[in-house]
C-alpha positions as CSV (number, residue, x, y, z in Angstrom):
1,X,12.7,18.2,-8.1
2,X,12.1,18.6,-11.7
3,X,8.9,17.8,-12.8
4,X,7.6,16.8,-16.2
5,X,4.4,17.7,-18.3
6,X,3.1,14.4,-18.1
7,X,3.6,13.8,-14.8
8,X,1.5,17.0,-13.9
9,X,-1.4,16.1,-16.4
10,X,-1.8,12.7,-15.2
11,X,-2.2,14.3,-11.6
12,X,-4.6,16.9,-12.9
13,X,-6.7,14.6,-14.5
14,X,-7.1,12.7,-11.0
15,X,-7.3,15.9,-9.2
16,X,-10.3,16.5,-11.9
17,X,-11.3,13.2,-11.4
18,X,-12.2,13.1,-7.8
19,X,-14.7,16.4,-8.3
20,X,-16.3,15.9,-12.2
21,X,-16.3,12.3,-12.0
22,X,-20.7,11.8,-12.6
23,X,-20.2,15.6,-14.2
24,X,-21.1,18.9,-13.4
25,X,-24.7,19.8,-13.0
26,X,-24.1,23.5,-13.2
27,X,-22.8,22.5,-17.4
28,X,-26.0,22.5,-18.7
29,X,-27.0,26.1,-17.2
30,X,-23.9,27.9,-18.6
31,X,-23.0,28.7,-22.2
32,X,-20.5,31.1,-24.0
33,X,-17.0,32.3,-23.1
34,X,-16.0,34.0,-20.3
35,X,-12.6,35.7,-18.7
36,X,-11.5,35.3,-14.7
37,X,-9.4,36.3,-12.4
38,X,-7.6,34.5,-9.4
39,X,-7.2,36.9,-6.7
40,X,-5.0,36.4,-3.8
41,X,-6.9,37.0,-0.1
42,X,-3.6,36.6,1.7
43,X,0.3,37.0,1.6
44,X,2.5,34.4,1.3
45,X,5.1,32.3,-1.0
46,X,3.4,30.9,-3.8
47,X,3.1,27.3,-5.1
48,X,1.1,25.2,-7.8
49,X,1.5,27.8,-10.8
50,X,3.5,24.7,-12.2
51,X,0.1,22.3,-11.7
52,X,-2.4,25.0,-13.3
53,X,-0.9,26.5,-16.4
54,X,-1.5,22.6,-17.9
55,X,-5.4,22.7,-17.2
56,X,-5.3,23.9,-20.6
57,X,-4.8,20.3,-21.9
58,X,-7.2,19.5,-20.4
59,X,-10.2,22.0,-20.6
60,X,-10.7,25.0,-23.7
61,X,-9.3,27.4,-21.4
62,X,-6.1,29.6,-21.8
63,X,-4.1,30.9,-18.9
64,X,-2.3,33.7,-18.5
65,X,-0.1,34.1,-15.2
66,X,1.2,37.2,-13.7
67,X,3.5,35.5,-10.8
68,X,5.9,32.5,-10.7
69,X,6.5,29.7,-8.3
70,X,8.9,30.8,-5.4
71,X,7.6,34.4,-5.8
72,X,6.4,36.3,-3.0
73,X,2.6,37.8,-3.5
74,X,0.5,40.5,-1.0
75,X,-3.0,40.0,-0.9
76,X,-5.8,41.1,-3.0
77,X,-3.0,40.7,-6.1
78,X,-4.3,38.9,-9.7
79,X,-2.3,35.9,-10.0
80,X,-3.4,34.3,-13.3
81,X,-6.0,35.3,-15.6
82,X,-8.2,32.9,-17.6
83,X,-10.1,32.8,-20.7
84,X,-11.9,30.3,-22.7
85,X,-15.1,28.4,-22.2
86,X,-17.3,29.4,-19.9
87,X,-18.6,25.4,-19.1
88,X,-15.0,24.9,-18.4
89,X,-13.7,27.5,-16.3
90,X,-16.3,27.3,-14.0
91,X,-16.0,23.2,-14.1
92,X,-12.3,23.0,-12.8
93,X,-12.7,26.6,-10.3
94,X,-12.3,24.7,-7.2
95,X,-9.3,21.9,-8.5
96,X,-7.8,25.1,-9.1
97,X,-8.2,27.4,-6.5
98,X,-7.3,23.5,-4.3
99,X,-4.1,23.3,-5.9
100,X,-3.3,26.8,-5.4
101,X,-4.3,26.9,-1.6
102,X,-2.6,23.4,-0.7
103,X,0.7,24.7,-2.5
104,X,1.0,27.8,-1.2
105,X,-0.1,27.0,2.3
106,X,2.8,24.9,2.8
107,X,5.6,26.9,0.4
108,X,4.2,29.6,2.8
109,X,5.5,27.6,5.5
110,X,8.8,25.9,4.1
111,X,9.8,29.4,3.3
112,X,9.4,30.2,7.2
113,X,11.7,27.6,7.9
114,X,14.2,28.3,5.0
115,X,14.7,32.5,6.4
116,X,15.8,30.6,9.6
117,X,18.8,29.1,8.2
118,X,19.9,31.8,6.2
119,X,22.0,29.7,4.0
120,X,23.8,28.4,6.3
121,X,22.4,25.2,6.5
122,X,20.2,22.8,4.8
123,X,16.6,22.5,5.6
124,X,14.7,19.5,4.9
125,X,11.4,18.0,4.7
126,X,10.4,14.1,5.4
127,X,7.9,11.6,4.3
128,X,5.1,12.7,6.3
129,X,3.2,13.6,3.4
130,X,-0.5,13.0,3.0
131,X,-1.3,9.8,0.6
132,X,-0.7,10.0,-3.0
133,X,0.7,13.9,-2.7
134,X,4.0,13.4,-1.5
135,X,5.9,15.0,-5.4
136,X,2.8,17.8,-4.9
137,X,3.8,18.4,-1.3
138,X,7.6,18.1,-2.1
139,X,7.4,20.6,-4.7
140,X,5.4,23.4,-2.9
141,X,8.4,22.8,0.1
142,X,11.1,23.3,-2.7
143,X,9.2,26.4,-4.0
144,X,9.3,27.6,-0.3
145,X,13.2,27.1,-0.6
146,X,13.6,23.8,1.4
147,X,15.4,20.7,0.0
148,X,14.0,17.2,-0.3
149,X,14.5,14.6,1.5
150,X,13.9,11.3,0.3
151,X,11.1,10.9,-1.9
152,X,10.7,7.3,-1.5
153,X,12.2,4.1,0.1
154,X,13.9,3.5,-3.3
155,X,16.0,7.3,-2.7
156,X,18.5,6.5,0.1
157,X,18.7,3.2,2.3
158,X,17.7,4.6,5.6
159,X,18.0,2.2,8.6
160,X,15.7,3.1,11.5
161,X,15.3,1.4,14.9
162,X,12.7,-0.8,13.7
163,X,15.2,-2.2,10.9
164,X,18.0,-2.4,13.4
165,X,15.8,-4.7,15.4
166,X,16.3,-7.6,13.0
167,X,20.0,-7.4,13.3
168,X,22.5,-7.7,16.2
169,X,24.5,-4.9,15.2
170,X,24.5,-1.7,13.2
171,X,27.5,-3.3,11.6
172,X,26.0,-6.4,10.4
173,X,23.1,-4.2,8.9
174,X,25.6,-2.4,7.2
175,X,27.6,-5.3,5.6
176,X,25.2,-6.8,4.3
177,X,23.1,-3.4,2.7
178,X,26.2,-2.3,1.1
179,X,26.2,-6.1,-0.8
180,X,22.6,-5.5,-1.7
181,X,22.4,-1.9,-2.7
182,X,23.5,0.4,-5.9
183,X,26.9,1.4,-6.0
184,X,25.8,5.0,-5.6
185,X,23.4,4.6,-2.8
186,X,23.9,6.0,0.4
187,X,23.4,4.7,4.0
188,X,21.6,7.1,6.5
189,X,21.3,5.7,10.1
190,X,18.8,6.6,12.6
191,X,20.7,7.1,15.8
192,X,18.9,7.8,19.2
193,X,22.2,8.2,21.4
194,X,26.0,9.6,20.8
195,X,27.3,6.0,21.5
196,X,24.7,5.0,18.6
197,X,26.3,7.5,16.5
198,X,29.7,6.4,16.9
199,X,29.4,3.2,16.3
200,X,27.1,3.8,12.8
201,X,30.2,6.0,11.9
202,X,32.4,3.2,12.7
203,X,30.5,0.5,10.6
204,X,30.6,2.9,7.3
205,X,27.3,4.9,7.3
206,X,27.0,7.6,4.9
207,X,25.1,10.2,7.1
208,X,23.9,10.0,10.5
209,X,20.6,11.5,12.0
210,X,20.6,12.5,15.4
211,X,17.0,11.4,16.2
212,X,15.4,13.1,19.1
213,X,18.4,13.8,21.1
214,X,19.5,16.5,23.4
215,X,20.8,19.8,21.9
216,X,24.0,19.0,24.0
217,X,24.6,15.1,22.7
218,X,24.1,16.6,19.3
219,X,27.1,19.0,19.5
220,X,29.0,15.9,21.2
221,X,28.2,14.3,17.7
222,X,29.2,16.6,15.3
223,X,32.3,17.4,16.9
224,X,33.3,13.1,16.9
225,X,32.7,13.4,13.2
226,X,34.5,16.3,12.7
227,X,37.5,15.2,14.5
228,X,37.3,11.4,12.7
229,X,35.1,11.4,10.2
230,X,34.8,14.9,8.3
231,X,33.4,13.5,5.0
232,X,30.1,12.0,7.0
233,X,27.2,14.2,6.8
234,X,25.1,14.9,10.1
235,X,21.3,15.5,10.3
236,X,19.2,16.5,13.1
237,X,15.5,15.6,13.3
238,X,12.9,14.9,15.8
239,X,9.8,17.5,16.6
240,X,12.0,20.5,15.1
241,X,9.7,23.4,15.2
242,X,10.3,27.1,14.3
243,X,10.3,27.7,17.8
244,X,13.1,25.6,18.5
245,X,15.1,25.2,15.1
246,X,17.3,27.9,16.3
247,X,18.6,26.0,19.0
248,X,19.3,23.1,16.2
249,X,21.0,25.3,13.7
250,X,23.3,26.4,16.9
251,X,24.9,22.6,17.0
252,X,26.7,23.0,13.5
253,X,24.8,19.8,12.3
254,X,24.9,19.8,8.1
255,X,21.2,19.6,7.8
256,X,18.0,19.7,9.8
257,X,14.9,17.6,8.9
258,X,11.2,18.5,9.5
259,X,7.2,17.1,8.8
260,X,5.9,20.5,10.1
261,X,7.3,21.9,7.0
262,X,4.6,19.8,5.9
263,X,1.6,18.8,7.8
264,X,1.6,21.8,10.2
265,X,1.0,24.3,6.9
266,X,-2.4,25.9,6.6
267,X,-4.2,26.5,3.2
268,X,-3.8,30.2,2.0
269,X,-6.7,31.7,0.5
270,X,-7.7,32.7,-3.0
271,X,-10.5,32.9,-5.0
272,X,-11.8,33.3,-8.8
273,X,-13.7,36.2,-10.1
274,X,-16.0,36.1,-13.7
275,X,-14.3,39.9,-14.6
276,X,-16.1,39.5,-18.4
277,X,-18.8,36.9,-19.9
278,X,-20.1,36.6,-23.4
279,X,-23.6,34.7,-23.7
């Protein structure tokens, strides 16, 4: 996922938003300029470098980073280095050290999940993202070497049970999305059973996910589509864990699809230091 400046600016200005909204009573107490550090207080992957080197559009700050995205980073290390006004620095401290935490924690975790595959198959993260964060939440996975999912219900037409419901077969469904659709838009179907899978391959579906089935019927699966339908993608999903995402990788499915990734990641820790000030 690429993102763009003003994509991130419009973000941080919400993010600033939300804490300096009736201001900052501590403004009026500070004066001069001042230089800080952000220190790690953990190890981890880090995430949200991308987010912070733009608060200087927004505040008379200047930022000067000594890690990247995607990089790995011990604890007690400096990750960034600001200087600037001393009103301003201390104003967007927390929407910094936020982004920084949130990012990390869950790169931290995607990255967990990524060493399990070892390149040998895709990893993915879902839609479970928490309101108005999924391209923040998305990003930090990506950073942690997971690939996206979809990032909306415009990205891929997937048809789950509850969309199945309204029609008597997978077939019909399929019919009449492939009429409605873009050309280039790919069918996923949500399949709970092999029989399930078999027919959604039958009725032209793009990529089938083995939804909370057995280990066993997944194998079943993947060798059906191997045998007839080679150019159909598989993807297993359904309470995939690190415990258990060995046992997952094992069924040769072409990707594996998790919201732990996601909402089971913890916020690392960081914090600022005032290393120089100038009254």
């Amino acid at each position: 996922m690429r993102l763009m400046e003003f994509q991130i600016i419009e973000f941080l200005k919400e993010v600033l938003k939300e804490d300096l909204a009736r201001g900052d009573l501590a403004r009026e107490l500070i004066s001069g300029k001042a230089k800080a550090v952000i220190i790690s207080k953990s190890e981890g992957i880090l995430s949200g470098i991308e987010y912070i080197k733009h608060f200087n559009k927004l505040a008379d700050i200047e930022i000067v980073t000594f890690k990247k995205d995607g990089e790995q980073y011990k604890n007690r290390e400096i990750i960034l280095e600001i200087n600037g006004d001393a009103k301003d620095i201390l104003s967007i401290e927390r929407s910094m050290l936020n982004i920084l935490q949130h990012a990390s924690g869950i790169a931290s975790n995607a990255y967990k999940f990524s060493k399990k595959a070892n390149n040998k198959i895709k990893i993915l993260d879902t839609r479970k993202t928490r309101p108005l964060l999924r391209i923040f939440e998305k990003y930090a996975t990506k950073c942690g070497g997971v690939t996206n999912h979809r990032l909306g219900l415009d990205d891929c037409l997937m048809l789950k049970d509850t969309h199945l419901a309204m029609f008597s077969s997978i077939k019909e469904a399929i019919i009449k999305a492939r009429k409605i659709i873009p050309f280039t838009t790919k069918i996923e179907v949500e399949c709970e059973t092999f029989d399930m899978a078999v027919e959604s391959m039958e009725a032209g579906a793009d990529i089938i996910m083995c939804d909370n089935m057995y280990f066993e019927e997944i194998k079943k699966v993947v060798e059906y589509k191997n045998k007839n339908y080679p150019l159909i993608l598989i993807e297993a999903s359904g309470n995939v864990t690190l415990e258990n995402i060995d046992e997952y990788i094992k069924t040769g499915v072409d990707a594996i699809s998790s919201g732990a990734i996601i909402h089971q990641a913890t916020f690392k820790d960081f914090s600022m230091k005032i290393k120089e000030a100038a009254f």
